[in-house]
N, C-alpha and C positions, 0 to 999 in steps of 0.2 A: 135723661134728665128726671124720666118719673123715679127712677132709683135711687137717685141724687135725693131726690125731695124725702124719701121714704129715710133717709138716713137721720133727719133732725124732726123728734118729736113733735107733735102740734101743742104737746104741752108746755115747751120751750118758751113763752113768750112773757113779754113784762107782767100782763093784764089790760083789759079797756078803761082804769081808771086813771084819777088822777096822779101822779107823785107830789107827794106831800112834805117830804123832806122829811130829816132824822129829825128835827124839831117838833114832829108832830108824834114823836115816840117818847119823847124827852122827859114828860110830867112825871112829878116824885110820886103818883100811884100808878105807873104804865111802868116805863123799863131807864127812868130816867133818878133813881135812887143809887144817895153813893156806898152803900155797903147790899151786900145781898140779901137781904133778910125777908124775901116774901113770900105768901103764904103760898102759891100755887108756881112761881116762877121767879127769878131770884129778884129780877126787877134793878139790877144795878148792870143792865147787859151795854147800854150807855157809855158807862162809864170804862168797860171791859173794851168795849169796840173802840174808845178813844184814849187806851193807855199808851204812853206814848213812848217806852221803851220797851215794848212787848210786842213779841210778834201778832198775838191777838190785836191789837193797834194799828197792824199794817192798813187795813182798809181805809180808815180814818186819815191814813198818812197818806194817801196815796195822789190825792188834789197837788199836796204842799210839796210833793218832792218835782213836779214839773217845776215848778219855780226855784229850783234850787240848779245850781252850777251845771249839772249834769245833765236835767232836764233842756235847759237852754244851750247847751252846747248843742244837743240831740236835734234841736229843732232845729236851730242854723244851719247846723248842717247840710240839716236837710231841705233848708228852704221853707221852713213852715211859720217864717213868723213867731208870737210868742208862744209856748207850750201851751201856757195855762188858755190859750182860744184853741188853740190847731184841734179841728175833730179828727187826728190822726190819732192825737193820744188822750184828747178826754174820753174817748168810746171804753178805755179802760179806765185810767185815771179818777173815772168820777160815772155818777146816775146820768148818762149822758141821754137825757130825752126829749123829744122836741119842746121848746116853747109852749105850743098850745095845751101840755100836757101838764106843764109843771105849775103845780100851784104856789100861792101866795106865801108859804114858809121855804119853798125848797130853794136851795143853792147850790150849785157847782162846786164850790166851793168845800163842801162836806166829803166830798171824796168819793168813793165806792161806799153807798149808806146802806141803812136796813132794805130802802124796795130794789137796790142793783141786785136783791140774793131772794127777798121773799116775796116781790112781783106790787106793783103798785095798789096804795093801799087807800087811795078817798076814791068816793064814791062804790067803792068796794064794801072792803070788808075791815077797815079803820074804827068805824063806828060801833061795831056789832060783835069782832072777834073774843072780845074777853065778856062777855054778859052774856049769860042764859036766855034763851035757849040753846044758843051758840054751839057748835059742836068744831074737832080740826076736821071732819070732812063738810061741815057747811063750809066752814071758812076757805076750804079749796075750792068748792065750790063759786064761791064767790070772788076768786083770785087769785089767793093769798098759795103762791106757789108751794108744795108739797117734797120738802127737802129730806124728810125722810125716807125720801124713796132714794135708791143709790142713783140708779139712771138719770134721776130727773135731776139731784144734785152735781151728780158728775158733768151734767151739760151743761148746768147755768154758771158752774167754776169756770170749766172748759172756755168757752166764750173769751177770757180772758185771758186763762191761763195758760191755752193755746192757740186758739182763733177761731174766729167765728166769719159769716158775714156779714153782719150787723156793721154800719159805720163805726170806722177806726175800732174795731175789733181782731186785724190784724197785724201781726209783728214782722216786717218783712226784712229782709236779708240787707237790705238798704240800711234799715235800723238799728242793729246790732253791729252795722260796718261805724254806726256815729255813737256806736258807745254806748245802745240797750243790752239789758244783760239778758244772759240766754233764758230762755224760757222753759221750764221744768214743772209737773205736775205726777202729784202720788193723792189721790183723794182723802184717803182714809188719815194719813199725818197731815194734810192742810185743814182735813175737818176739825183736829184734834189743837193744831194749834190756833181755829179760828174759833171755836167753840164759845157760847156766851151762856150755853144754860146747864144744869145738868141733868144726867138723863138718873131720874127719879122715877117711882111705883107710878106716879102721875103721868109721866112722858110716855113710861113702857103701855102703861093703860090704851092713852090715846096716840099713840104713835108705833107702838113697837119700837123693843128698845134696839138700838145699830150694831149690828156686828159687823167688828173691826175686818173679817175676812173677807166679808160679805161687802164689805165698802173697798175697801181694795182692791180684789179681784172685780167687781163691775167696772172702779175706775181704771181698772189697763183696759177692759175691751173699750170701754167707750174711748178713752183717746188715741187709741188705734183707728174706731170710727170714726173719729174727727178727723185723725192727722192723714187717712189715706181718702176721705171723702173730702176732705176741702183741694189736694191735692189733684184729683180724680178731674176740679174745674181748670180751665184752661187758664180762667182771669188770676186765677193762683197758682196756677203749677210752674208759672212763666214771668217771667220779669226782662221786659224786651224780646231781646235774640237769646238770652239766658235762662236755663232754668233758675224756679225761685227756690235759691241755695238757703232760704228759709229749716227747706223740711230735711237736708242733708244734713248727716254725721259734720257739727264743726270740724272737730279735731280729727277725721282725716286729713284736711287740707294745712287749718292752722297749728300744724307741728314744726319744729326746728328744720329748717334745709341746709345738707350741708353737700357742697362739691369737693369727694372727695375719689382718691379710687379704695378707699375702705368704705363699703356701702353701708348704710344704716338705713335700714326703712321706714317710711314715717308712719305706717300703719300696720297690722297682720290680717291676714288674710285669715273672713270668716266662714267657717265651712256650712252655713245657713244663707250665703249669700250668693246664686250662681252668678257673680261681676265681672266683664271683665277684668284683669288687673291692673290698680291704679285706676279705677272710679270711683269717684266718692259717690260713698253708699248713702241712703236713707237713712235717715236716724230711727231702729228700729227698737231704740230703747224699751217702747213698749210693744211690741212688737214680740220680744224676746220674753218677755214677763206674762204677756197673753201666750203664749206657745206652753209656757210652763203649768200655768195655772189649767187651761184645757188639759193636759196632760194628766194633772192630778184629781182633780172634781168634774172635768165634761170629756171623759175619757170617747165617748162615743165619738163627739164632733174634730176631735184632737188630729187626726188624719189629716181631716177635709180642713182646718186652719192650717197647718203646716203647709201644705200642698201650699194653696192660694199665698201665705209667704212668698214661700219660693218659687213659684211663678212672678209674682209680683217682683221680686227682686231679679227675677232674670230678664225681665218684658223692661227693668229701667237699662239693661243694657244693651239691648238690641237696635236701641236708637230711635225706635218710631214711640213719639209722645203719645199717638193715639193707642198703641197695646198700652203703655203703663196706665194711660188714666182709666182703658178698660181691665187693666188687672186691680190698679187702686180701689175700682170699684167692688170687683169680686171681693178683695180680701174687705172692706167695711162690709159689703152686708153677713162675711160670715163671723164676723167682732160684733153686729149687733142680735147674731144668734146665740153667741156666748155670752153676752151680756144677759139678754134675756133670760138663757140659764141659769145664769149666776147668779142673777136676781132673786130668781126665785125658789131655788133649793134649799134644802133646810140645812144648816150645817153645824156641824161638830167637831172637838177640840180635835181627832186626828186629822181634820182638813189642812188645820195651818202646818202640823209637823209634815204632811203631806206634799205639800206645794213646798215647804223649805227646802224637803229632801230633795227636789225636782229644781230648784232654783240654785242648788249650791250643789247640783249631784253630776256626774260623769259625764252625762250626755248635753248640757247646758254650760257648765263653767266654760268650754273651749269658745263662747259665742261672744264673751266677755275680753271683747277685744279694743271697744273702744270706752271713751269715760262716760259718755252720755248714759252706757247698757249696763256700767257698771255701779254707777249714784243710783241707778235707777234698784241694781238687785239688794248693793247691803240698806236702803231705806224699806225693802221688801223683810226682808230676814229682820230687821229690826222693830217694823209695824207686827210682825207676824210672830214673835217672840215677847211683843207684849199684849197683843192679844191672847194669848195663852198665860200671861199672869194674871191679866186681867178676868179672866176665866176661872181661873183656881189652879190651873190644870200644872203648871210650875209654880213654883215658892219665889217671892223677891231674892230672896237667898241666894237661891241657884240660878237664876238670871246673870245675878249679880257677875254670879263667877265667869258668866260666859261673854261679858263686856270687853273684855279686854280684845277677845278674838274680834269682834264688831269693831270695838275702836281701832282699831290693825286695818280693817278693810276701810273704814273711813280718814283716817290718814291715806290710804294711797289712792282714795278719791278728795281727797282735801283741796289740791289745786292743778288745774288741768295741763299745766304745763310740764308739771311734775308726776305726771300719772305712769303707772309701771304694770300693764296688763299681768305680767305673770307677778307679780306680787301681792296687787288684787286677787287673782284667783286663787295663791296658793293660802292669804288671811279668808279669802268666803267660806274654801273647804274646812278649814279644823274650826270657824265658827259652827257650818251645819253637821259636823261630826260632833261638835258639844251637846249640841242644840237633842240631834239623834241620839244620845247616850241617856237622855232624859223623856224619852220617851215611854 
C-alpha cells in the first residue's frame, strides 16, 4: 500500500480553501471580458470555457448533458436516481466538493469550472493572484495548482479522464454497459483543445513555455501510472466475482460473432502480450505509446519497461489476481520513473521525428492490433507532426502534403465497428515514411 500511495502526488489535491465558483472569475477586469483584448492575459477565458459549439466549451457543458436523454438513461439504468444528484457522475460532471467548502457564488450547476483544473481559490490565492507583489510561484504557493507542469497536469485531467479515487471519479464497466462512452485521454491534444490563454513572452517568462513532446510523452507515462495503479487496488480491479472489465481491451470482446465453420477471429493475436488465447487483454493503448516513447528519449530505462509490460501481461493470465495487482504495481512505479524523465529532459526537434519513427516503425506497428492502440498511435503521429510545425522545424506546406496519409489512418479508426487492423497499420506506415523523408 505504501507503493500504492507513492504513485498519486501530494500535489494532487483541490487546495484548503474555499470554492468560489466560476462567477467569482467572471468580472469584465478578471477573465470575464467578451473579446480578448488584455493587457497581461486575454481575460475573455470565460467566455472561451463557455463556448457552446466548441470543444473548448466541453467543460462548461459538462453539468448540462447529465440532464439530457442520455444522461438519464445512464442513471436509471443504473439505479442512481436523477444524474444531475447521483455523486456517481457529478464527481466528473461538475466541481464536485463538499458543502462546507463551497462558497456563496458556487453552483453545481457550472460544470467542471476554473477551480476543478486550478485548485480552489477563496481564502487562497483569489484575492491576491493578479496584484504585485504576486508572483505564479507565490500563487502555487498559496494553492493555485501549477498546470504547467506536465505531471501535475496530466493527473488533475487524469482524474476524470480516466479515474481516480476521489468520489464518483470512476467510470466502471457497469457504465459504459448503460450507454457511457469510452473513455480516452492524449494530454497534449486535450490541453490544446481546452486551452484558454496563449502562451505569450509573458507566459514563457513566468511559466515556461510547453512543449508539445514534452506534454505528450509525460501524458502516456502517467496514464499508464493511473491505469495499472488504480488496477493494482482490489476495490477496482474487481467488480463482484468479475474482473472490472473497465480497464480491458473493449473491442476484443465487443466484435461481430459469427457460428460458422469458416472461422473469423474476433481479434489477432499481440506479440507484446504473453495471453493466453482468447483473453481479453488489457487495454494497453498506452502502454504501447510509453514502450515507444522510452525506446526513443529514455533509451536507458526502455529494457526494464518493456520487461515489467510483459510480465504484467503475462501475471493477468495465470489467473491468480494477487500476481497481477503485484505486477500492475511494478509496471506504475516504472511509468512514474519515465515520467519523471520525461519531465525533465530538455528536448529537441529530432525527439518528435524520433518517437514517430518508433511509433509507426517495424518493430511497434505489429502491436497495433486493436482500435483502442491504434486512436491512441495516429493522435500520437498527428500531435507530434504538429509540434514540429509548430517548431519551424517543417513548413505548413509540407505538413500539408503529408495529411492525406494521417487522414487514411483516421478513417480506419473512425468507427470501431468498422476498424481494419492491417489497414490501419498499412496508412500509419507511408504516413511516418512521409513524415521521415522530411527529416
Amino acid at each position: 500500500m505504501l507503493a500504492l500511495f507513492a504513485l498519486y502526488p501530494a500535489a494532487i489535491v483541490y487546495g484548503n480553501g474555499t470554492f468560489e465558483g466560476v462567477a467569482s472569475c467572471a468580472g469584465s477586469t478578471c477573465h470575464g471580458r467578451a473579446a480578448g483584448n488584455g493587457a497581461v492575459v486575454r481575460q475573455d477565458e470565460i467566455a472561451i470555457w463557455q463556448e457552446p459549439s466548441s470543444p473548448s466549451g466541453a467543460h462548461s457543458r459538462a453539468y448540462s448533458v447529465l440532464a439530457g436523454r442520455r444522461g438519464q438513461q445512464i442513471a436509471q439504468s443504473l439505479g442512481l436516481g436523477s444524474a444531475t444528484r447521483a455523486s456517481e457522475c457529478l464527481g466528473c460532471h461538475a466541481t464536485f466538493v463538499p458543502q462546507a467548502v463551497r462558497g456563496p457564488r458556487f453552483q453545481l450547476s457550472d460544470g467542471v469550472g476554473c477551480e476543478s483544473c486550478h485548485g480552489a481559490a477563496g481564502d487562497a490565492w483569489l484575492a491576491t493572484h493578479y496584484a504585485r507583489p504576486s508572483t505564479h510561484a507565490s500563487n502555487v504557493s498559496d494553492g493555485l495548482i501549477p498546470l504547467e507542469n506536465p505531471q501535475v497536469r496530466a493527473n488533475v485531467c487524469l482524474d476524470c479522464h480516466y479515474g481516480s479515487q476521489k468520489t464518483g471519479q470512476f467510470v466502471t464497466h457497469a457504465m459504459m454497459a448503460a450507454g457511457h462512452p469510452r473513455i480516452s485521454f492524449e494530454l497534449d491534444l486535450f490541453s490544446a483543445l481546452q486551452q484558454h490563454h496563449e502562451v505569450d513572452a509573458d507566459y514563457s517568462r513566468r511559466k515556461r513555455a510547453p512543449d508539445a513532446v514534452r506534454f505528450w510523452a509525460v501524458g502516456q507515462a502517467e496514464a499508464v501510472r493511473r491505469a495499472t495503479g488504480l488496477f493494482a487496488q482490489p476495490r477496482f480491479a474487481m467488480e463482484g466475482i468479475f474482473p472490472q472489465f473497465y480497464f480491458f481491451d473493449c473491442h476484443s470482446c465487443h466484435r461481430e460473432i459469427q457460428d460458422s465453420d469458416r472461422r473469423r477471429l474476433t481479434f489477432e493475436t499481440n506479440p507484446a502480450r504473453p495471453i493466453p488465447f482468447g483473453n481479453p487483454p488489457f487495454n494497453d493503448e498506452n502502454i504501447i505509446m510509453l514502450s515507444a516513447v522510452a525506446g526513443a528519449l529514455v533509451p536507458a530505462q526502455a529494457d526494464a519497461f518493456q520487461s515489467a509490460s510483459r510480465d504484467f501481461h503475462a501475471a493477468m493470465g495465470r489467473g491468480n489476481n494477487g500476481d497481477a495487482r503485484a505486477a500492475a504495481t511494478r509496471l506504475s512505479q516504472r511509468a512514474l520513473q519515465l515520467s519523471t524523465a520525461l519531465s525533465q529532459r530538455a528536448y529537441i526537434d529530432a525527439d518528435a521525428f524520433r518517437v514517430i519513427a518508433i511509433v509507426g516503425g517495424n518493430a511497434t506497428r505489429p502491436r497495433f492490433t486493436d482500435y483502442a492502440g491504434s486512436v491512441q498511435a495516429v493522435m500520437a503521429i498527428d500531435t507530434l507532426l504538429n509540434a514540429l510545425v509548430t517548431n519551424g522545424r517543417i513548413t505548413t506546406g509540407a505538413a500539408a502534403s503529408i495529411r492525406s496519409d494521417i487522414n487514411r489512418a483516421y478513417v480506419a479508426v473512425e468507427e470501431p465497428n468498422s476498424y481494419r487492423p492491417a489497414d490501419f497499420r498499412t496508412a500509419l506506415a507511408s504516413a511516418t515514411t512521409a513524415i521521415r523523408r522530411l527529416q
